[in-house]
GUZALUM-710013 format. One record per residue (C-alpha): residue in three letters; x, y, z. Coordinates in Angstrom, 1 decimal. Example, Ala and Ser with C-alpha at 12.3 -4.5 7.8 and 13.67 -1.06 7.14 Angstrom:
BEGIN
rec marpa->ALA, xx->12.3, yy->-4.5, zz->7.8
rec marpa->SER, xx->13.7, yy->-1.1, zz->7.1
This chain:
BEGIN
rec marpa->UNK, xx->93.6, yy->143.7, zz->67.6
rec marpa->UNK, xx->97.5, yy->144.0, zz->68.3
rec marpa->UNK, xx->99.4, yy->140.9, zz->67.8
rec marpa->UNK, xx->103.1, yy->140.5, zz->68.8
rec marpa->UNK, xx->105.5, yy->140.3, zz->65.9
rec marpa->UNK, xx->107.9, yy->138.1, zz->67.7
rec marpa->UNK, xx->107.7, yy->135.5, zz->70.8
rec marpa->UNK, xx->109.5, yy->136.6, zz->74.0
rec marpa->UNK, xx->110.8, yy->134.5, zz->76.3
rec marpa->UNK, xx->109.7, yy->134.6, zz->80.2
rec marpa->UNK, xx->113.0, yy->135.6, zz->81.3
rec marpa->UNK, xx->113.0, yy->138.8, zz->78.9
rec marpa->UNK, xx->109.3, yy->139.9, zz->80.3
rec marpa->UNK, xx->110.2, yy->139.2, zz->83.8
rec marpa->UNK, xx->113.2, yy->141.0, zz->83.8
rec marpa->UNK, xx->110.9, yy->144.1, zz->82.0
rec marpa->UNK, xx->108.7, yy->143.7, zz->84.5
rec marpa->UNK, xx->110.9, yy->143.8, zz->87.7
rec marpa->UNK, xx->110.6, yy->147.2, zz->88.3
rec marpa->UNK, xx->107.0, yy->146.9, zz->88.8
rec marpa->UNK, xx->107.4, yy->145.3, zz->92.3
rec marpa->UNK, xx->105.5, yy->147.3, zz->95.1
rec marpa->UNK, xx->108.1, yy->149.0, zz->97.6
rec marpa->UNK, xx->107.7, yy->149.3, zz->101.2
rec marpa->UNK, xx->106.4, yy->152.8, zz->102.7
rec marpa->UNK, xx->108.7, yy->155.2, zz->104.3
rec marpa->UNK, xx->107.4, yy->156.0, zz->107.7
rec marpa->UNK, xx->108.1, yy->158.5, zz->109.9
rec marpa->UNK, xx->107.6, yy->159.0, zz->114.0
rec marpa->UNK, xx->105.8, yy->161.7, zz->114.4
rec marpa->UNK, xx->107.5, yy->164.2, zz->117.1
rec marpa->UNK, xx->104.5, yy->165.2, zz->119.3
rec marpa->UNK, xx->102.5, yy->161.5, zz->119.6
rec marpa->UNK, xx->105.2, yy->159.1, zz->118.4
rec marpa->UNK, xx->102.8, yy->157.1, zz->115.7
rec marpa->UNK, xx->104.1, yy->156.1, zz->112.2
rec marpa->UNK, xx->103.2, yy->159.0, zz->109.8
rec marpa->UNK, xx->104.1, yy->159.6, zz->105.9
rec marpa->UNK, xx->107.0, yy->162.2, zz->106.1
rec marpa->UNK, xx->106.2, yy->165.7, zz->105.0
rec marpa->UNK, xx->102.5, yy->165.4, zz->105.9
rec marpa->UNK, xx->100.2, yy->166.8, zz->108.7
rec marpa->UNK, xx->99.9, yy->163.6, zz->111.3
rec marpa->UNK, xx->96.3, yy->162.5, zz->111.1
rec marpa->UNK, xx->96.3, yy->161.2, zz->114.9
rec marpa->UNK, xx->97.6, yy->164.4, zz->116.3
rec marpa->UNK, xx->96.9, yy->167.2, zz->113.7
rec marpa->UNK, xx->100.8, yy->168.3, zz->114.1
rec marpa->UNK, xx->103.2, yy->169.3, zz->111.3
rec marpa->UNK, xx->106.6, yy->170.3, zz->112.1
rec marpa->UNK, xx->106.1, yy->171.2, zz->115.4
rec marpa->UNK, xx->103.1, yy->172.9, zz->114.8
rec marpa->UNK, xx->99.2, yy->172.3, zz->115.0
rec marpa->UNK, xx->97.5, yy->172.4, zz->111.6
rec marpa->UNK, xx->94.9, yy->170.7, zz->111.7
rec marpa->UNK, xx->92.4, yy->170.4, zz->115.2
rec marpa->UNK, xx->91.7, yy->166.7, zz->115.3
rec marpa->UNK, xx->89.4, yy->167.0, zz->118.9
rec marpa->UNK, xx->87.4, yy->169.7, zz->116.5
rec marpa->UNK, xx->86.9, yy->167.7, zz->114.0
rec marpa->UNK, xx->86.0, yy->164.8, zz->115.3
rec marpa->UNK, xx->83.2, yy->166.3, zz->116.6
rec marpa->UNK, xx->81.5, yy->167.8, zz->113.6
rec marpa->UNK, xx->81.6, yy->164.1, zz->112.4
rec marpa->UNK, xx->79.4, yy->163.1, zz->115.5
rec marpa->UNK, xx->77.5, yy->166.3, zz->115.2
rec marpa->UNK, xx->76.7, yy->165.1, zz->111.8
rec marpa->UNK, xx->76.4, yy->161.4, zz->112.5
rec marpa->UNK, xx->73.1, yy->162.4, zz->115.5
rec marpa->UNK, xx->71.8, yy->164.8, zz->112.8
rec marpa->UNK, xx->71.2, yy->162.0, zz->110.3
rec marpa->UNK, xx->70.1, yy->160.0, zz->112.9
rec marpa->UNK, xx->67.3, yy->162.1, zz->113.4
């Protein structure tokens, strides 16, 4: 079992610790539907990156239903 060698005072481990603090997200608009987005990543509303569609949102929606009735079943 570790045990400390020496007592350290609440200041010292706060300050050690004060890096540790959770920072606020950088988000971006995306350019073709305007939501906040996660720069350099494919939009997950919209399926646009840069101008460009990557992913087809509409498509894959619908596999998910298409799955969703099959289980159903």
């Amino acid at each position: 079992m570790a045990v400390p060698r020496h007592h350290m005072a609440k200041g010292k481990q706060l300050r050690r610790r004060s890096h540790l603090a959770l920072k606020l997200l950088k988000l971006t608009d995306c350019s073709q539907c305007k939501k906040k987005t996660l720069p350099h990543s494919v939009c997950k509303y919209c399926g646009f990156y840069r101008g460009k569609e990557v992913v087809n949102v509409l498509a894959k929606e619908l596999k998910k239903k298409e799955k969703i009735k099959k289980r159903q079943k």
